[in-house]
C-alpha positions in Angstrom: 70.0 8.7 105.7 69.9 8.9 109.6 72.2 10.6 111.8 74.6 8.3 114.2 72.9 7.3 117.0 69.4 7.5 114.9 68.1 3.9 113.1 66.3 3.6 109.7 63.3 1.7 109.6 62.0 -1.1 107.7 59.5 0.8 106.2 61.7 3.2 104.9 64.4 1.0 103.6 61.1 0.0 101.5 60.4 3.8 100.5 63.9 3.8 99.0 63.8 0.8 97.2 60.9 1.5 95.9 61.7 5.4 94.8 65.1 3.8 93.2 63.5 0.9 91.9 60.3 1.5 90.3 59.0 -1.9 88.8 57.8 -0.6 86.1 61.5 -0.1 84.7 62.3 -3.4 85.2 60.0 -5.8 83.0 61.9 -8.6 81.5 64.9 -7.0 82.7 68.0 -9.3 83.8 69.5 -8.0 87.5 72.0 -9.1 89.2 72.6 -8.6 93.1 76.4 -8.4 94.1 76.2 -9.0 97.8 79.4 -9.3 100.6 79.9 -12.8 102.2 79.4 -13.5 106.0 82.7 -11.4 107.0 80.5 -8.5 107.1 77.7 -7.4 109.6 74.8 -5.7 108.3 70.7 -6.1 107.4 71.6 -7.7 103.8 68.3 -10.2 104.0 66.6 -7.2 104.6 67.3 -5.2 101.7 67.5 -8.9 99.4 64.1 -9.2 100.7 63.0 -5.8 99.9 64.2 -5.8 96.5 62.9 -9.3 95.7 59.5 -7.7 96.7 59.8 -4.8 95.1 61.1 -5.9 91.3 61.6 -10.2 91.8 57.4 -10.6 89.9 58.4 -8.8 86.9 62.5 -9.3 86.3 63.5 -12.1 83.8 66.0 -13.2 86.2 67.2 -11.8 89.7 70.2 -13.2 90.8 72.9 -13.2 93.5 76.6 -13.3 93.4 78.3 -13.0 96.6 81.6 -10.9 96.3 84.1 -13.2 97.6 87.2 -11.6 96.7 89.7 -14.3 97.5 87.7 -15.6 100.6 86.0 -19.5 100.1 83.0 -20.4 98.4 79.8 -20.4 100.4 77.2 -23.2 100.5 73.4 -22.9 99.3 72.9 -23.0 103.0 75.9 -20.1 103.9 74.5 -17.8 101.2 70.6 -18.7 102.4 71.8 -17.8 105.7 73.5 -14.2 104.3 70.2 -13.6 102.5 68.3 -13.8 105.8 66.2 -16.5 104.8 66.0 -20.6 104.5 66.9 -23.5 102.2 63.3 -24.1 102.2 62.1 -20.8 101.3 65.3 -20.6 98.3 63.6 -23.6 97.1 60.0 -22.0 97.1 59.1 -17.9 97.2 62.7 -17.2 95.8 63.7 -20.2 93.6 63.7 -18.0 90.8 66.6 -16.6 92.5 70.0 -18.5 91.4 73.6 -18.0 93.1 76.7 -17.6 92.4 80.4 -17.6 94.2 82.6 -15.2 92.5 85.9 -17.3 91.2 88.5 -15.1 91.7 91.5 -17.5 90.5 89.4 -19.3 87.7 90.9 -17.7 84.4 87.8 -19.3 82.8 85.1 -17.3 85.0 87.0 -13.5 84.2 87.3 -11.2 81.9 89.1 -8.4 81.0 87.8 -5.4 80.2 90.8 -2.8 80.1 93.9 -1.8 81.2 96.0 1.0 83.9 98.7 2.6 81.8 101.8 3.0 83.7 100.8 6.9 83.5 97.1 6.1 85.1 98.9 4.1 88.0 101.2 7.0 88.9 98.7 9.9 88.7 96.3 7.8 90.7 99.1 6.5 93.6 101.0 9.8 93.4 104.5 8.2 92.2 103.8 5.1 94.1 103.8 2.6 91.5 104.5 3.1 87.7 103.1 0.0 85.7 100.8 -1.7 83.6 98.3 -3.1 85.5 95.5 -5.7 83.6 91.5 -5.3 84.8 89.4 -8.4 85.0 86.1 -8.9 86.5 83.9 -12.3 87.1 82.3 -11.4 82.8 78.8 -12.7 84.7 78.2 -8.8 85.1 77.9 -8.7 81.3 75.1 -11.4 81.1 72.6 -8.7 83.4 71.0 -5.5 82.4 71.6 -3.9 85.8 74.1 -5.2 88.5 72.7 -3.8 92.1 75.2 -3.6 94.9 73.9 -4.2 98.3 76.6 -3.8 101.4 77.7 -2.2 104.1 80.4 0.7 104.7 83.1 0.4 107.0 86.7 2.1 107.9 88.9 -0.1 105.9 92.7 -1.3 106.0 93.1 -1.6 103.0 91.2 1.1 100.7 90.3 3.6 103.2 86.0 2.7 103.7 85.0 -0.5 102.4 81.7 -0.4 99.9 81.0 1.4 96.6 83.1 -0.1 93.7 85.1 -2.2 96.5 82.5 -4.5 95.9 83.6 -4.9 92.3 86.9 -4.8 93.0 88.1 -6.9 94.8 84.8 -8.3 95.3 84.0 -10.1 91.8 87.6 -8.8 90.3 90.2 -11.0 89.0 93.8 -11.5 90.9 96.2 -8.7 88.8 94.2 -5.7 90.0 93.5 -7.1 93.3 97.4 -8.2 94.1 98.5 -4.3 93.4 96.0 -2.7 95.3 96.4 -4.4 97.9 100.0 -3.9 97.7 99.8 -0.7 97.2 97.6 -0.3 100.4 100.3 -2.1 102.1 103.1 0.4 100.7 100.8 3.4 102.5 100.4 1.1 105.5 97.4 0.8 107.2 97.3 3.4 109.6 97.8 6.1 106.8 94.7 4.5 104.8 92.4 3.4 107.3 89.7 5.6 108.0 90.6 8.0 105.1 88.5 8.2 102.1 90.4 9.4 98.9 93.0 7.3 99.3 95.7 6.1 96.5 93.5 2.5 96.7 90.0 4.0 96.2 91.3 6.2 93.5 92.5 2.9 92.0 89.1 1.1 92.4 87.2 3.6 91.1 89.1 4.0 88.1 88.6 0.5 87.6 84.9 0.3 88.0 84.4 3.5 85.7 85.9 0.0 83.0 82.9 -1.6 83.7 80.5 -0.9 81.3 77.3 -2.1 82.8 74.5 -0.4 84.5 75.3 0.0 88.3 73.4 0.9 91.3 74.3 0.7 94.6 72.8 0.6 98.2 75.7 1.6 101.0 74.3 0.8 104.3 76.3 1.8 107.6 75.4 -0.8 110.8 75.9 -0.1 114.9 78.0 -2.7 116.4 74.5 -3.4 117.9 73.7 -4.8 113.9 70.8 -2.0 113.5 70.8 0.2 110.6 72.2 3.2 111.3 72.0 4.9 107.4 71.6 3.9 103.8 72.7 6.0 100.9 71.6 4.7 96.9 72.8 5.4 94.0 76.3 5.0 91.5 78.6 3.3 93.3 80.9 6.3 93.6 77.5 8.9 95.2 76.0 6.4 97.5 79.8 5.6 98.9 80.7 9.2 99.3 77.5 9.4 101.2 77.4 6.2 103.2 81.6 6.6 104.1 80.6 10.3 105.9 78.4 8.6 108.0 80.7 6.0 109.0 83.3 8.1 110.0 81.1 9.6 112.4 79.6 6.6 113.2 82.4 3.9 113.2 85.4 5.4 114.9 86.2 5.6 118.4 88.5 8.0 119.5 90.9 7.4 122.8 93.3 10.0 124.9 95.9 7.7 125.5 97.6 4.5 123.8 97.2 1.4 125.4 99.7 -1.1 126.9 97.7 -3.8 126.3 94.8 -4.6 123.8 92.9 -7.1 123.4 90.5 -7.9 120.2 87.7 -10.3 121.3 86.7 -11.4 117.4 83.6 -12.8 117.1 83.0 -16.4 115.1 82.6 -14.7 111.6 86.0 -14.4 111.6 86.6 -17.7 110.9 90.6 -17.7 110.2 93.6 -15.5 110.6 93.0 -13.9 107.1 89.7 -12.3 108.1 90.1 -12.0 111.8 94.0 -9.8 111.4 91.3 -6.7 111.1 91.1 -7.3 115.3 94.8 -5.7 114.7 93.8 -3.4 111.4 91.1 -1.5 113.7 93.0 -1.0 116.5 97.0 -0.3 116.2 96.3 2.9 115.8 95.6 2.6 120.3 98.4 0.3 121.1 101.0 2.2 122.6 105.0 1.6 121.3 106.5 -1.3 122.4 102.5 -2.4 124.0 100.7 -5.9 123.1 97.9 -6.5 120.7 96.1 -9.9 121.7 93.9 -11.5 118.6 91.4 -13.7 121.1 89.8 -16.2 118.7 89.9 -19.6 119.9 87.4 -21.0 117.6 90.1 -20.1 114.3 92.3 -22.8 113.6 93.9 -22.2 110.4 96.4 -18.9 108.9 94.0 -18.6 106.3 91.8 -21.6 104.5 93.0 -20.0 101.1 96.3 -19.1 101.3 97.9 -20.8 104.8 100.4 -22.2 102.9 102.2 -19.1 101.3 102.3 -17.4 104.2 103.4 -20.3 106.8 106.5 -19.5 104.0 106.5 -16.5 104.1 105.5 -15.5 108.0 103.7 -12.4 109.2 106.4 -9.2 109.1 106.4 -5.3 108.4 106.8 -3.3 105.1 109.9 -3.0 105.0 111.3 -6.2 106.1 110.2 -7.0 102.4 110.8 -3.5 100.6 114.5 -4.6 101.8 114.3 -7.8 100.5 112.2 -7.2 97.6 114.1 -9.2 94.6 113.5 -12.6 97.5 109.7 -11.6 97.9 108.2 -10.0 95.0 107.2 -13.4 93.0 104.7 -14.0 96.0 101.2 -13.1 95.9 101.1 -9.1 96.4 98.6 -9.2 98.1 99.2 -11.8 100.7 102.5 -9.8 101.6 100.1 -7.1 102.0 98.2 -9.3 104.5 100.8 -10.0 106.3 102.3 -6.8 106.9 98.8 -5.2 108.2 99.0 -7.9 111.0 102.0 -7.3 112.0 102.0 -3.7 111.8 104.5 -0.6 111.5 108.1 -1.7 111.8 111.5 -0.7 110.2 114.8 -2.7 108.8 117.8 -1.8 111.5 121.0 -3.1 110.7 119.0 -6.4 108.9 117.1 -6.8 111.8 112.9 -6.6 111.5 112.2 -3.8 114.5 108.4 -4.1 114.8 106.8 -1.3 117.2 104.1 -3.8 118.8 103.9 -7.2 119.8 100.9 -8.9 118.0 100.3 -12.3 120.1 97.7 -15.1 118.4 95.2 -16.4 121.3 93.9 -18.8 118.4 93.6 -22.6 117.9 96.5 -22.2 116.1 99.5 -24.4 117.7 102.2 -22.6 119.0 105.0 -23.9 116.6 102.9 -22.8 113.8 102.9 -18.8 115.6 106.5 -18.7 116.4 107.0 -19.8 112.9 104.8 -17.3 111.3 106.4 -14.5 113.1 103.9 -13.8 116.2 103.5 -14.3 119.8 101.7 -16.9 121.3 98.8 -17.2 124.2 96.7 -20.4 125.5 93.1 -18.9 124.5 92.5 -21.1 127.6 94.6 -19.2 129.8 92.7 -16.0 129.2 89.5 -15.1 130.7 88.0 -11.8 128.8 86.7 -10.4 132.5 90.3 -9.6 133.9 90.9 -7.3 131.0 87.6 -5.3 131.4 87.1 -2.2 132.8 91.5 -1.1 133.2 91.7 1.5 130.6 92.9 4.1 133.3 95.4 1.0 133.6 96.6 0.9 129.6 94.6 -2.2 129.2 91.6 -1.9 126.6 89.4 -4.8 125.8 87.3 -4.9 122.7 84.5 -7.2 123.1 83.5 -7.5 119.5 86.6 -6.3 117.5 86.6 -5.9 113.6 84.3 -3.0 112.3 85.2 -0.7 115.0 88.1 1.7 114.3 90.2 3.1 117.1 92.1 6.3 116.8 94.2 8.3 119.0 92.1 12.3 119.1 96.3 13.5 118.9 97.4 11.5 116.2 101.2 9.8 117.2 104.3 10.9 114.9 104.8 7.4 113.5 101.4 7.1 112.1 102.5 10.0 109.4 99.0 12.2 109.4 96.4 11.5 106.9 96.2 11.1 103.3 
């Protein structure tokens, strides 16, 4: 591990791997690497590299699946590109190396492999929820010796920190488990989970994991917006998390005196739709100031979301309670795409029937203003915006955020609506 504003090496990302993976335990041995897709920044050809190096000569088979969750398949290219390396190099030093998408909504690619009671549910969300609640996971695990997870740690909107078991579930898991967390996440609301670590969602996840019955280690890296590696933790999921998640904390949130009028969250292009690039609004409500703007600048993203645009141009983007009050109308949608769209849009109440949001969440997107109106948010020509006028005016209430995402704003006095911490 190195302390925030310290960087670990190359050379001793290699001392690690080598101290945690001795090749001598891993003759004939079938592994399996469980890396994140391209939604998330970090040194992952690095430490594929590393491990390749270190154990790819003697293992029977070392191969990748990328831990989709619900986002879209990637390409030989996409995942050669993740890796940190070429098609043509796949095809020669690693072609023993095969991969694999996770298939999150093929019945035929899961298995189950348990079951939360009702009881489990409520002692883990603390009277939340009380149901039964079916585990399934992609059963490739269960064709490997070893699955090694390799990814990096961030606050989170939905679980708390991202990494450790996360990358199980809802990386490789199957859509029951997934749609109640995520719900449940969304019950909490984002401000109340993100940034926390023992959340009602991570207790879930872990509980989950602990089903999987398969040899597990796990490298937790934490990355500077700057992309260098700023720690790495190894270990079971649940040791090398609780280490990495520390160090994020100290590392990954920015704290600010006063909320802002006006944000705005530059998102860079590997947010490539509205699912993935709402966490320019996840990491920063916390700053936007009631009644204030929140400006998703992304003019390269033209779709809602390339899996699931459909349900929610049906459903639209609104707060928790707009459908805890409606819940009989909304609760044979996807749980977790009501989730989704209630961590866009943010805190809000019911008043008399009428949806009272506390922000303003504005799309300055490639997607046409009809579509925003009728999803429930504001509009903006990305054209009409040039980044450089919002610069530099924070003693104005105006914060820019030039590469928005992994960064997590807080207010050092925490405001009354956001409810303390869990």
């Amino acid at each position: 591990m190195a302390a925030p504003g310290g960087s670990v090496s190359t050379e001793q990302v290699s001392q690690l791997i080598a101290q945690a993976l001795p090749a001598g335990d891993y003759h004939g041995k079938k592994i399996l690497l469980i890396v994140p897709d391209h939604t998330r920044t970090a040194p992952v050809g690095l430490l594929f590299k590393t491990i390749f190096q270190q154990i790819g000569a003697v293992t029977q088979h070392l191969d990748v699946l990328v831990a989709l969750g619900t986002h879209p398949a990637m390409s030989e290219e996409a995942i050669c590109q993740r890796l940190e390396i070429s098609v043509a190099e796949h095809q020669g030093e690693f072609k023993k190396v095969r991969f694999f998408n996770h298939e999150w909504d093929n019945p035929a690619a899961l298995q189950e492999i348990g079951t939360l009671t009702p009881a489990d549910v409520s002692e883990l969300t603390g009277g939340l929820f009380s149901l039964e609640v079916p585990v399934e996971i992609n059963k490739l695990v269960f064709n490997y010796d070893q699955i090694i997870i390799v990814g990096p740690v961030f606050p989170h909107e939905v679980v708390g920190f991202s990494g450790g078991n996360k990358y199980l579930f809802p990386g490789v898991g199957g859509p029951k488990i997934l749609n109640f967390f995520h719900w449940l996440g969304a019950v909490v609301t984002n401000p109340m989970i993100i940034g926390n670590k023992w959340t009602p969602v991570r207790k879930v996840v872990d509980r989950a994991g602990a089903l999987v019955k398969v040899d597990k280690l796990c490298f937790c890296m934490v990355v500077a917006p700057d992309k260098s590696l700023v720690g790495i933790s190894s270990g079971t999921p649940e040791a090398a998390w609780d280490a990495a998640s520390e160090l994020s904390r100290q590392a990954h949130i920015l704290y600010k005196e006063k909320p802002f009028q006006t944000v705005l969250s530059n998102m860079p292009p590997m947010y490539d739709d509205l699912w993935v690039a709402g966490k320019g609004m996840y990491k920063l409500e916390p700053v936007v100031a009631d009644g204030g703007e929140l400006i998703i600048y992304a003019p390269h993203v033209t779709e809602i979301s390339v899996t699931h645009g459909q349900v929610i141009e049906e459903i639209g983007y609104h707060c928790r309670d707009y459908f805890l009050t409606q819940w009989d109308q909304f609760k044979h949608h996807p749980w977790g795409i009501l989730a989704h769209s209630t961590h866009v849009r943010g805190i809000g109440q019911m008043e008399n029937g009428v949806e009272q949001c506390r922000i303003q969440v504005t799309l300055a997107t490639g997607i046409p203003e009809a579509i925003c109106k009728k999803i429930n948010l504001g509009y903006r020509d990305p054209k009409s915006i040039n980044l450089e006028d919002f610069a530099n005016r924070e003693d104005q209430g105006v914060l820019l955020v030039r590469k928005a995402g992994e960064m997590l704003y807080h207010l050092k006095q925490q405001p009354k609506w956001a409810g303390g911490t869990v």
